[in-house]
PyMOL commands that place a pseudoatom at each C-alpha (Angstrom):
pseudoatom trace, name=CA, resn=UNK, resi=1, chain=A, elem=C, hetatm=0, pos=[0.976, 55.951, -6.475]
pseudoatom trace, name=CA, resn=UNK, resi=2, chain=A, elem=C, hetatm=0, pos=[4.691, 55.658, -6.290]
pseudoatom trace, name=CA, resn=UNK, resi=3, chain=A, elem=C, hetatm=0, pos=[6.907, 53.184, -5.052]
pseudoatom trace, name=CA, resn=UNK, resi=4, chain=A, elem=C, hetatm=0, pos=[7.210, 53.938, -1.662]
pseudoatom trace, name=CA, resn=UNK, resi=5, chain=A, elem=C, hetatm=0, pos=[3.425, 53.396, -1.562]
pseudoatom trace, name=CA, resn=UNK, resi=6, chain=A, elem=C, hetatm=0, pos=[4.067, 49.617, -3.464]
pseudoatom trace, name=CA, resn=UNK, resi=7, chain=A, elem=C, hetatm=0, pos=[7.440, 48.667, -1.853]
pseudoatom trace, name=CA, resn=UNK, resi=8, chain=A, elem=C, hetatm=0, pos=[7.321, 46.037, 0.704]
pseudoatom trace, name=CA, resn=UNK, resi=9, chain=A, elem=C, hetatm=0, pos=[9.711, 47.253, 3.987]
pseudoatom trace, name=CA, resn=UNK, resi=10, chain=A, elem=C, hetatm=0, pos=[10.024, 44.004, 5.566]
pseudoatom trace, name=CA, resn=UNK, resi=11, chain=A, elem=C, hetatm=0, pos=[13.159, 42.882, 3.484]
pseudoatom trace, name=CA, resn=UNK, resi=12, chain=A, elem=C, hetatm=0, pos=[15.116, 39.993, 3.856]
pseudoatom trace, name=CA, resn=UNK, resi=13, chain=A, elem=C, hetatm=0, pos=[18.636, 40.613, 2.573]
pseudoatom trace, name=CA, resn=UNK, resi=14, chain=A, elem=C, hetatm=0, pos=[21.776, 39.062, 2.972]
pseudoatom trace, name=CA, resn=UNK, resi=15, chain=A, elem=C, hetatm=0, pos=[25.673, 40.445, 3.389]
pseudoatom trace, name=CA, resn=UNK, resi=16, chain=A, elem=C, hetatm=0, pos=[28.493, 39.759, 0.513]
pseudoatom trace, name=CA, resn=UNK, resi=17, chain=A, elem=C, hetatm=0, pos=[30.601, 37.367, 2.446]
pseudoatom trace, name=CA, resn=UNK, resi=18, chain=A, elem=C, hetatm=0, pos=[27.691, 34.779, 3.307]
pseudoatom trace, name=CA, resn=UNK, resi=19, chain=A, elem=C, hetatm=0, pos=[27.891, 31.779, 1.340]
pseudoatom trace, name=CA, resn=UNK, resi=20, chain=A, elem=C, hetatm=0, pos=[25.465, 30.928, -1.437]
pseudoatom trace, name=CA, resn=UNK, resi=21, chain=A, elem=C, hetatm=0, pos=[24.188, 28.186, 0.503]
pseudoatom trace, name=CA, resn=UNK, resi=22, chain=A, elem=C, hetatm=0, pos=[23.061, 31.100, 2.895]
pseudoatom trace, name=CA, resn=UNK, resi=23, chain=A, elem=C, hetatm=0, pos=[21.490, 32.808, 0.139]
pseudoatom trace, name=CA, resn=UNK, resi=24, chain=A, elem=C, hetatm=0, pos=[19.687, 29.626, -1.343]
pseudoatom trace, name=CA, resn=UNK, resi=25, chain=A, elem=C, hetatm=0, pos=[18.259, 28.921, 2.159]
pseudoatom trace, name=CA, resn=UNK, resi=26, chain=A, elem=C, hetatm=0, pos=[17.034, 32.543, 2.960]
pseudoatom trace, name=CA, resn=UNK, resi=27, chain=A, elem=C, hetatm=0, pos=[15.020, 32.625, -0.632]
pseudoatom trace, name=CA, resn=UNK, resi=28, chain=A, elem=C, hetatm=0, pos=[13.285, 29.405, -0.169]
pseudoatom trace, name=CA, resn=UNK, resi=29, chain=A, elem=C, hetatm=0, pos=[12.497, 29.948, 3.473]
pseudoatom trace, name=CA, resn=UNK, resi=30, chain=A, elem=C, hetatm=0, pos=[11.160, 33.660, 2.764]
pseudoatom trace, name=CA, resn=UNK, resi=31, chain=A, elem=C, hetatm=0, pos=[9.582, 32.509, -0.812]
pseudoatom trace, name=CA, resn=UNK, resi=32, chain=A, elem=C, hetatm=0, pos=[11.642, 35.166, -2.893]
pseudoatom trace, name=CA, resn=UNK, resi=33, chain=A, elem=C, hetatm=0, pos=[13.303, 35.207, -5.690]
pseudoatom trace, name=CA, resn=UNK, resi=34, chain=A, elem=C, hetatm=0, pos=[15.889, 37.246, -4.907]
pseudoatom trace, name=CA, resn=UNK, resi=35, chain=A, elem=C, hetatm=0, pos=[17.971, 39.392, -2.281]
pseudoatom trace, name=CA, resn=UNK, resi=36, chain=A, elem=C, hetatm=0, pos=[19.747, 42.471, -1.623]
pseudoatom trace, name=CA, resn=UNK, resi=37, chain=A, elem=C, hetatm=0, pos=[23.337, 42.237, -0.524]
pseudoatom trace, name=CA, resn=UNK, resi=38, chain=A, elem=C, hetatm=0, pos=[24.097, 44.722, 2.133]
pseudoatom trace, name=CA, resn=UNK, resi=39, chain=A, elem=C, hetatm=0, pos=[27.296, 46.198, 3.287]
pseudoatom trace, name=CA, resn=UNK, resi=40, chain=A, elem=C, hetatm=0, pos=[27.425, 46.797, 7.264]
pseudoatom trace, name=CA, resn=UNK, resi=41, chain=A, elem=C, hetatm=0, pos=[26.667, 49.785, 6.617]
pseudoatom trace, name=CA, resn=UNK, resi=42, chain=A, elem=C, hetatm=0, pos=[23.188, 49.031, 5.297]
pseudoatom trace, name=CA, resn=UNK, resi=43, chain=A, elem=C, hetatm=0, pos=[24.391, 50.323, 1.600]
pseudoatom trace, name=CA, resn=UNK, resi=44, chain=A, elem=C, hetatm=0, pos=[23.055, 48.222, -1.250]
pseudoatom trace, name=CA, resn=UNK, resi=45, chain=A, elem=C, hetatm=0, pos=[26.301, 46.710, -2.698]
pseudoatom trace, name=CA, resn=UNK, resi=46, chain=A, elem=C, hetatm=0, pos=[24.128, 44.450, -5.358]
pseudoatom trace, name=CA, resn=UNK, resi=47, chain=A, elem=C, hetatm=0, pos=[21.312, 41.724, -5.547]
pseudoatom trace, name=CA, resn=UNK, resi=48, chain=A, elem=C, hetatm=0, pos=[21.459, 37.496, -5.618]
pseudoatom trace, name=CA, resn=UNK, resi=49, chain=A, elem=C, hetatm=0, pos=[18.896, 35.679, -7.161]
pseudoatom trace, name=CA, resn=UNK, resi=50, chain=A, elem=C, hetatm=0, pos=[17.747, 32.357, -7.353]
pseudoatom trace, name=CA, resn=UNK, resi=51, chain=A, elem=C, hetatm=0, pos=[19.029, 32.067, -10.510]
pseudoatom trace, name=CA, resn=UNK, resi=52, chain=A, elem=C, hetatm=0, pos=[22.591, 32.864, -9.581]
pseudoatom trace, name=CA, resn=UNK, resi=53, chain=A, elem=C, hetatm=0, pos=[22.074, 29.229, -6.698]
pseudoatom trace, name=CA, resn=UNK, resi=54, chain=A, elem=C, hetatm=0, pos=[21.430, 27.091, -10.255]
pseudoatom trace, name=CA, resn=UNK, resi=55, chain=A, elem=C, hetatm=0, pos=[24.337, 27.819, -12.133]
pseudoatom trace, name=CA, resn=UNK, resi=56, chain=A, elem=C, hetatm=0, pos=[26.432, 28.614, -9.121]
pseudoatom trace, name=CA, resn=UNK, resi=57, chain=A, elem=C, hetatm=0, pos=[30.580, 28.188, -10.825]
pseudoatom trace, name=CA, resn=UNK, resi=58, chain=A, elem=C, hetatm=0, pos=[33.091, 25.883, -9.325]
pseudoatom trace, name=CA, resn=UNK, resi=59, chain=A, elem=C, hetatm=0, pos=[36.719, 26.865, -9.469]
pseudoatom trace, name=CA, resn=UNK, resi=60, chain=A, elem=C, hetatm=0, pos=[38.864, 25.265, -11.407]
pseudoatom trace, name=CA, resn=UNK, resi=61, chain=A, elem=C, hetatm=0, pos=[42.619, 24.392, -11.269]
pseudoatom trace, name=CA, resn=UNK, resi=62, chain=A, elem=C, hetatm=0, pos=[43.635, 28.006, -12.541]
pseudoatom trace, name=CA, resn=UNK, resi=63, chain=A, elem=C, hetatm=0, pos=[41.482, 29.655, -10.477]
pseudoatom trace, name=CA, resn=UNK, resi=64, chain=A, elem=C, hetatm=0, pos=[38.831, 30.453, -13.001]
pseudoatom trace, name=CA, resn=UNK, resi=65, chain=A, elem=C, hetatm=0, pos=[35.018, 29.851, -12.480]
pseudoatom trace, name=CA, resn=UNK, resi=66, chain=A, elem=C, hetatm=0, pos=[33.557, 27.193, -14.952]
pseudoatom trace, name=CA, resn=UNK, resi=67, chain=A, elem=C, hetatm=0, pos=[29.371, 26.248, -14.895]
pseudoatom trace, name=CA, resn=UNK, resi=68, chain=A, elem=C, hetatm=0, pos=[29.577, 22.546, -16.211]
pseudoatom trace, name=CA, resn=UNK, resi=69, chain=A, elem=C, hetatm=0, pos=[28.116, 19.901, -14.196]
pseudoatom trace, name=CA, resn=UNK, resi=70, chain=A, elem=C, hetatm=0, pos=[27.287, 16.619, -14.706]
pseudoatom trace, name=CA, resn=UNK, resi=71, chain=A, elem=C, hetatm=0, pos=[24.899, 16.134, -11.930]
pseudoatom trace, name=CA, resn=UNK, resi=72, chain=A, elem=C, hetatm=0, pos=[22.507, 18.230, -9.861]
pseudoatom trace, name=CA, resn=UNK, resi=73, chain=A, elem=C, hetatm=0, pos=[24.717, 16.841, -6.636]
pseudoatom trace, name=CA, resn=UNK, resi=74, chain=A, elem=C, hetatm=0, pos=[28.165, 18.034, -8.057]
pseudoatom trace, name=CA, resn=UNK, resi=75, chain=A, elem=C, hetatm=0, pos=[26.472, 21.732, -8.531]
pseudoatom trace, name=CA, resn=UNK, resi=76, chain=A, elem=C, hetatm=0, pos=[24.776, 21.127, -4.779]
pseudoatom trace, name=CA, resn=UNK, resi=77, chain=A, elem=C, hetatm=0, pos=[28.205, 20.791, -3.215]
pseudoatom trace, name=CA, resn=UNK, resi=78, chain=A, elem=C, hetatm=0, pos=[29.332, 24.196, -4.546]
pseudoatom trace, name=CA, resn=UNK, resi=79, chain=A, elem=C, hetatm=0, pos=[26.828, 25.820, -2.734]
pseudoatom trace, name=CA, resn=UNK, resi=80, chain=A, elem=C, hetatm=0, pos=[28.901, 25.916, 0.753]
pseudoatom trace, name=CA, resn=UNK, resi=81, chain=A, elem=C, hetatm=0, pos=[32.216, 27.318, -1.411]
pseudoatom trace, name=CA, resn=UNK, resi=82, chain=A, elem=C, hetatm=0, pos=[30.890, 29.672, -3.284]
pseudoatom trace, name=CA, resn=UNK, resi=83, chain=A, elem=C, hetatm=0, pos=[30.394, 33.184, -1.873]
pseudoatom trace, name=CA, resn=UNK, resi=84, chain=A, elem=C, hetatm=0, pos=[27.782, 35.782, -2.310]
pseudoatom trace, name=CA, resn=UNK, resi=85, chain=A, elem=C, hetatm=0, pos=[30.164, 37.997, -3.613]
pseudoatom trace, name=CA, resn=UNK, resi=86, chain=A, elem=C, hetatm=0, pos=[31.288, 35.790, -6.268]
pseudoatom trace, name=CA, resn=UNK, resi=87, chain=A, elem=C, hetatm=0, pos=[28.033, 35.790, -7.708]
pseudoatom trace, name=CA, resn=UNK, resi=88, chain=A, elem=C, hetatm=0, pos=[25.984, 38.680, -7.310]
pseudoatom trace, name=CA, resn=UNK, resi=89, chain=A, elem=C, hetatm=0, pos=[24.544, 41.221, -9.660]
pseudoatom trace, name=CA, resn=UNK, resi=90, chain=A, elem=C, hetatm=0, pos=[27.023, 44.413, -8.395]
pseudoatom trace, name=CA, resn=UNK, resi=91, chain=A, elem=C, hetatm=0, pos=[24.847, 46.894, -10.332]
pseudoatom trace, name=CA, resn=UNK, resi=92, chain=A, elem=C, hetatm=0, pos=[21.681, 46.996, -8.431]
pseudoatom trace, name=CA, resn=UNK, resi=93, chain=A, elem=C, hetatm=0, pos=[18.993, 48.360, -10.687]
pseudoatom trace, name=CA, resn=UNK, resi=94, chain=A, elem=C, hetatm=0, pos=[16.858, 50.636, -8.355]
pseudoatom trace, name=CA, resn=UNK, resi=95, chain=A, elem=C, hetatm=0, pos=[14.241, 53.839, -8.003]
pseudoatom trace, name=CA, resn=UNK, resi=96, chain=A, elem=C, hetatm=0, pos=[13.927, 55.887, -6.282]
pseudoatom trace, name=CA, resn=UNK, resi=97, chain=A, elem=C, hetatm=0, pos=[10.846, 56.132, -3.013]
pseudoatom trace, name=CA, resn=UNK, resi=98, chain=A, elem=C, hetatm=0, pos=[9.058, 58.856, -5.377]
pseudoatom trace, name=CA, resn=UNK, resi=99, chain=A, elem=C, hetatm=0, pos=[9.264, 56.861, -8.352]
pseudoatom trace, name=CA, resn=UNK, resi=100, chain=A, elem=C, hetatm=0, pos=[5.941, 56.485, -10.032]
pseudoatom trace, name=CA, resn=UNK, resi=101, chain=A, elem=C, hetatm=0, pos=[4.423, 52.945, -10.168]
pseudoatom trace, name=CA, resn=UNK, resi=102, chain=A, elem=C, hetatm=0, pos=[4.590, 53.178, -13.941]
pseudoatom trace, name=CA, resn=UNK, resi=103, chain=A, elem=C, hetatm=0, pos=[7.935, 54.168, -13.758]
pseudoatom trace, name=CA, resn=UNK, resi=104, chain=A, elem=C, hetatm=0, pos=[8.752, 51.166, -11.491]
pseudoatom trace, name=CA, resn=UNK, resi=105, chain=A, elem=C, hetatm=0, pos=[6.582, 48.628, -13.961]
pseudoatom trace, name=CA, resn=UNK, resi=106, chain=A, elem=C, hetatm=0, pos=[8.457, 49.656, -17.225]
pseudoatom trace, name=CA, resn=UNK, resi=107, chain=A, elem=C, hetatm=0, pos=[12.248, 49.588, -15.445]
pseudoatom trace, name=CA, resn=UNK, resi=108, chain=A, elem=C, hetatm=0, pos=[11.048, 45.731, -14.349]
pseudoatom trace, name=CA, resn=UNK, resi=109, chain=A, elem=C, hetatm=0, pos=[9.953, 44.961, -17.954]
pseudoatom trace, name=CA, resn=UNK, resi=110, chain=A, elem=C, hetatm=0, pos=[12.819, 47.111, -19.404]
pseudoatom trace, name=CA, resn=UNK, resi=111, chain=A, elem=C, hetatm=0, pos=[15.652, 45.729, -17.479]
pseudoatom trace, name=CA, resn=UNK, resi=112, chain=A, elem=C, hetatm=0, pos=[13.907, 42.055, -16.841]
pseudoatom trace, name=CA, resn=UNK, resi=113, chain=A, elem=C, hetatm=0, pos=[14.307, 42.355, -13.342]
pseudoatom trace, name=CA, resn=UNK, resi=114, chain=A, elem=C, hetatm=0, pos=[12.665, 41.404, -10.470]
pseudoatom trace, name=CA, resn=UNK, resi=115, chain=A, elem=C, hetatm=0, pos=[12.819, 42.236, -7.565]
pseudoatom trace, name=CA, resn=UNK, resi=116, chain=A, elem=C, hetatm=0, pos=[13.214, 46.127, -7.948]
pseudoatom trace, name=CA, resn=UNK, resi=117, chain=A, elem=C, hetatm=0, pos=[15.151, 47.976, -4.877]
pseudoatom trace, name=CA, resn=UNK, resi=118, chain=A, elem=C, hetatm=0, pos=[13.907, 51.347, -3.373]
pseudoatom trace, name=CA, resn=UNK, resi=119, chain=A, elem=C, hetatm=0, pos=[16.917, 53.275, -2.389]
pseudoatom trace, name=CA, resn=UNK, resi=120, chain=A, elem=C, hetatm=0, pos=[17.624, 56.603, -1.126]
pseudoatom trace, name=CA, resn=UNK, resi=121, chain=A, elem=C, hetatm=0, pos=[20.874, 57.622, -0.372]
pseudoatom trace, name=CA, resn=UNK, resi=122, chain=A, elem=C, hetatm=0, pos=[22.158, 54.519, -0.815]
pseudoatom trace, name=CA, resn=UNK, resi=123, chain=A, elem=C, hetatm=0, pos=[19.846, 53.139, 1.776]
pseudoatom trace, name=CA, resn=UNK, resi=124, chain=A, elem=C, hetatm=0, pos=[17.497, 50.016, 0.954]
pseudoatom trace, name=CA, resn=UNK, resi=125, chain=A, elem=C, hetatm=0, pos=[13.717, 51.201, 2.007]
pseudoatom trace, name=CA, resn=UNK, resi=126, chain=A, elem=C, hetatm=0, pos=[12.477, 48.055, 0.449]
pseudoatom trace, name=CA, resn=UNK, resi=127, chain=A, elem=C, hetatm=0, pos=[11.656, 46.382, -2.623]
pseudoatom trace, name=CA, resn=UNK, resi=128, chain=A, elem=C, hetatm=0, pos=[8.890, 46.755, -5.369]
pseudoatom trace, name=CA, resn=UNK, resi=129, chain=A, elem=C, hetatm=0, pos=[7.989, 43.306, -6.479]
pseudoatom trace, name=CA, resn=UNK, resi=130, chain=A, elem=C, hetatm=0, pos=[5.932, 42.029, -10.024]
pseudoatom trace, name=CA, resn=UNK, resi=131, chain=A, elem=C, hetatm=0, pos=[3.098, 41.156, -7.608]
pseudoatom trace, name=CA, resn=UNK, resi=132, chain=A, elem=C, hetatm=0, pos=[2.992, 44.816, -6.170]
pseudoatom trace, name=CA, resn=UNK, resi=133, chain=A, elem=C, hetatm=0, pos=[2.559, 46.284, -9.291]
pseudoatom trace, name=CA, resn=UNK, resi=134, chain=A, elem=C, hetatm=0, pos=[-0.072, 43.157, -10.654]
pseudoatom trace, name=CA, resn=UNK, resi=135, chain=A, elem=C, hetatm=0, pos=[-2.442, 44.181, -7.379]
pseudoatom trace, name=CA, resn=UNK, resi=136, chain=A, elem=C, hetatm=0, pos=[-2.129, 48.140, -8.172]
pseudoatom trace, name=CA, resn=UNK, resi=137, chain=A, elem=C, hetatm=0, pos=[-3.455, 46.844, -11.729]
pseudoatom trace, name=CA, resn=UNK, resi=138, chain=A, elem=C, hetatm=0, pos=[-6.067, 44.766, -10.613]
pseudoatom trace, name=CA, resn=UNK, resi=139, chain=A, elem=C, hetatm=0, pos=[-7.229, 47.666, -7.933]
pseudoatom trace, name=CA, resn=UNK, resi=140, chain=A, elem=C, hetatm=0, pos=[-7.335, 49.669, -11.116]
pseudoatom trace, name=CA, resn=UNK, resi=141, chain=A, elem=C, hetatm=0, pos=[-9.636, 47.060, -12.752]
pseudoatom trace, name=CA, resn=UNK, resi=142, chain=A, elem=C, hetatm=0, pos=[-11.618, 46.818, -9.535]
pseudoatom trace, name=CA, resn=UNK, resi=143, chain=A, elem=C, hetatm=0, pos=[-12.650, 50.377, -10.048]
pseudoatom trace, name=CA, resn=UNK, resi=144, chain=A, elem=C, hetatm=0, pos=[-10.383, 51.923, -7.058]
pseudoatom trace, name=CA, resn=UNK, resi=145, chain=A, elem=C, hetatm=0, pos=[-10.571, 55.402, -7.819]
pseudoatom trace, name=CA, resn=UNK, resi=146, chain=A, elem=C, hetatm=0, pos=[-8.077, 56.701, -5.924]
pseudoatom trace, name=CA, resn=UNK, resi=147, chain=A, elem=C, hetatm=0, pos=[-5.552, 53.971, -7.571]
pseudoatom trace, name=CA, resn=UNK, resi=148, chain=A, elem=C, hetatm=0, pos=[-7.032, 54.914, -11.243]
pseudoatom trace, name=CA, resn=UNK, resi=149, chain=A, elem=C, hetatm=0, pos=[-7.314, 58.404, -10.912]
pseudoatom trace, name=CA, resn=UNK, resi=150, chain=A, elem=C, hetatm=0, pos=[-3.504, 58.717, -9.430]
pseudoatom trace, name=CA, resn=UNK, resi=151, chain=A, elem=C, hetatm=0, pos=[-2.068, 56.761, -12.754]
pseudoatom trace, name=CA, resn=UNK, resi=152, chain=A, elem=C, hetatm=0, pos=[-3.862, 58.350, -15.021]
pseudoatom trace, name=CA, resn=UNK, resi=153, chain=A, elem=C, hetatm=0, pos=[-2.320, 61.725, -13.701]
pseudoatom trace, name=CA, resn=UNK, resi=154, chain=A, elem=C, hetatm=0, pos=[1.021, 60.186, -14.671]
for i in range(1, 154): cmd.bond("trace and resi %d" % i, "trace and resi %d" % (i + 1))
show_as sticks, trace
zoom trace
C-alpha cells in the first residue's frame, strides 16, 4: 500500500497571510492537528500546527518575537496579530503519492511529525495521518491479506 492509497484528499489548509486566529479556528473546527499553508497557486509553502497557536510570539519594542506570558489571556490576544507566516514550519516534510506506507510510518516517527503531506510537483494530494497508518496496522492484525501480503513485499 502506498500513500496515495492512506492519504486523506479532503484537506483543509490555510494560506500564509491568514492570521493565527484563522488557523486556531480551522484546527479545532476540522479536529486536526495541523495544516498546510498554500500559496494561490496551490504550492505547499509549509505547515501550522496546533502547537505553533500555544506559544504563538508577541512582538516586542524592537521588533523581535518573545514567547513569555503571564496569562493564558495575554497569549489569546496575540492570536488576531500574529500571522501564519510568522509561524509556520517553511520546510514541509512530505512523500511522495508512491511512497510506501512503511516509508510514510518511519518519516512520521523519524522526523516527529504529524500530519505528513503527499505532494507531487509541488501540489498537495493530501495528507497521511498517524491514524491512517494505525488502521493499515490493525487491518494487518485483522488478517487482511491483501494489506499483509502488500507490506510484507516491501
Amino acid at each position: 500500500m502506498d500513500a496515495r492509497a492512506l492519504m486523506t484528499t479532503a484537506v483543509v489548509s490555510i494560506t500564509p497571510d491568514a492570521g493565527l486566529n484563522d488557523a486556531a479556528s480551522l484546527m479545532v473546527t476540522h479536529g486536526v492537528n495541523a495544516l498546510p499553508v498554500l500559496a494561490t497557486d496551490g504550492s505547499v509553502v509549509g505547515v501550522v500546527g496546533i502547537k505553533d497557536v500555544l506559544r504563538s510570539p508577541i512582538p516586542s519594542a524592537h521588533g523581535t518575537f518573545l514567547n513569555r506570558y503571564q496569562r493564558l489571556d495575554d497569549r489569546a490576544r496575540t492570536l488576531r496579530t500574529v500571522g501564519v507566516d510568522q509561524v509556520m514550519a517553511r520546510q514541509a516534510v512530505t512523500v511522495g503519492p508512491d511512497a510506501s506506507a512503511a516509508d510514510v510510518a518511519a518519516t512520521m516517527v523519524n522526523h516527529g511529525i504529524h500530519p505528513l503531506l503527499a505532494v507531487e510537483d509541488g501540489q498537495l494530494l493530501g495528507v497521511n495521518g498517524r491514524a491512517d497508518v494505525v488502521r493499515l496496522m490493525l487491518g494487518v492484525l485483522d488478517g487482511d491479506s491483501n494489506l499483509r501480503g502488500e507490506e510484507e513485499q516491501e
